[in-house]
C-alpha positions in Angstrom: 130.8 139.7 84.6 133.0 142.6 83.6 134.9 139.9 81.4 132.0 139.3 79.4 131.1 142.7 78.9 134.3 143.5 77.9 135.2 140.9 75.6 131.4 141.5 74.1 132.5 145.1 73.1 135.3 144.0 71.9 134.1 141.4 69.8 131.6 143.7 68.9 133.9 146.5 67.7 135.9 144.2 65.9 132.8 142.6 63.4 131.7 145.7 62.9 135.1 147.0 62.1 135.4 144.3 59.7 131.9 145.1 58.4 132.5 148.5 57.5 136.0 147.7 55.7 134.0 145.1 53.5 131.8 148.2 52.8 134.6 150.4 52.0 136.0 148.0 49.6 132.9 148.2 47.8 132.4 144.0 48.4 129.1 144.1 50.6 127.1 143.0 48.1 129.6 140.0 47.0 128.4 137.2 47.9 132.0 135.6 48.2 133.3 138.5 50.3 130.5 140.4 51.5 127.0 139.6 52.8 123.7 137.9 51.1 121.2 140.3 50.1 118.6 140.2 47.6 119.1 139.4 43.9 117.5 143.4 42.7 120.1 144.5 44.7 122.9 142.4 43.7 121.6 143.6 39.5 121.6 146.8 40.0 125.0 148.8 40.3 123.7 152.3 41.5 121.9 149.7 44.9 125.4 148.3 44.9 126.6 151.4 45.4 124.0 152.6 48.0 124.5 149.0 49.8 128.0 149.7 49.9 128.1 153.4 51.8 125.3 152.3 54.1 127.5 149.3 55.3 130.5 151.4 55.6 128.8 154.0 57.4 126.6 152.4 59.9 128.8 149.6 60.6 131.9 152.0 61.2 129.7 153.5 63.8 129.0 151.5 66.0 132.7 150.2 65.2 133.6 153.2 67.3 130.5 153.4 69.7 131.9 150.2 71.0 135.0 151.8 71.7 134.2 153.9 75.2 132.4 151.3 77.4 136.5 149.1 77.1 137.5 152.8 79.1 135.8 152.7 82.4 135.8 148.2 82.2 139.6 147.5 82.0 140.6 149.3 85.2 138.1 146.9 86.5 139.8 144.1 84.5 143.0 144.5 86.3 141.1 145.2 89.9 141.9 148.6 90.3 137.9 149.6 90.7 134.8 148.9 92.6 132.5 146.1 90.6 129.4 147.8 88.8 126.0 148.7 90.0 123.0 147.1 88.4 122.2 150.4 87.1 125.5 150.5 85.9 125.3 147.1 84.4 122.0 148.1 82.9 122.8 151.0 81.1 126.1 149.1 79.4 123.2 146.5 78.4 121.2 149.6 76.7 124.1 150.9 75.2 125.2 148.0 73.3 121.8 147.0 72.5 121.9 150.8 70.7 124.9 149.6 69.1 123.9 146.4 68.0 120.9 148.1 66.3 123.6 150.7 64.8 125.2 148.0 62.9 122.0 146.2 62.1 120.8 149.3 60.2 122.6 149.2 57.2 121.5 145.2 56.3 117.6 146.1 57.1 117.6 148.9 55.0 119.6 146.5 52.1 116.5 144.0 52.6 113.9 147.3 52.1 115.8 148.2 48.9 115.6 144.4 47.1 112.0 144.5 48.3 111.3 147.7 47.0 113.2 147.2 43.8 111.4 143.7 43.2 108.0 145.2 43.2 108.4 146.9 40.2 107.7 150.3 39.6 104.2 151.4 40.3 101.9 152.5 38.0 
């Protein structure tokens, strides 16, 4: 069990490492390099923008919120400490659902914006 949880973090840190350098680069809304999102967003360059900083931000959050559960799980790796609790277990589950929601954020709020956008102003 502590494998999986471990390698989850870690593959979790890692995509949304990746994530957040696609956002820096300024290619999250390129469909080639980045992510799909919708076509108002993908038009407009200031939403490009806006896409851009959220997915850098958000996703280089939870990059490194998923960096302190790997502490107290490799001693436990090499067998140097007790197995966890099941409240111990539970709480990793409730943090790294936190962080999956961290890194979900930014591509939510991309699907608000095309909605938004494709509505048309309001009169």
């Amino acid at each position: 069990m502590v494998y999986v949880l471990f390698v989850g973090f870690v593959v979790m840190a890692l995509v949304s490492l990746l994530a957040a350098v696609t956002g820096h680069r300024g290619l999250a809304c390129d469909r080639h390099h980045g992510y799909t999102v919708p076509a108002a967003v993908a038009a407009d360059p200031a939403l490009v923008k806006k896409a851009n900083e959220l997915v850098a931000h958000w996703c280089t959050g939870a990059a490194v919120l998923s960096i302190p559960p790997l502490i107290p799980l490799f001693p436990m790796l090499t067998g140097d400490r007790a197995p966890l609790s099941i409240a111990q277990l539970a709480a990793l589950a409730g943090y790294g659902f936190v962080v999956v929601l961290i890194a979900s954020h930014p591509f939510e709020k991309i699907k608000q914006m095309g909605a938004i956008t494709s509505r048309g102003p309001r009169t």
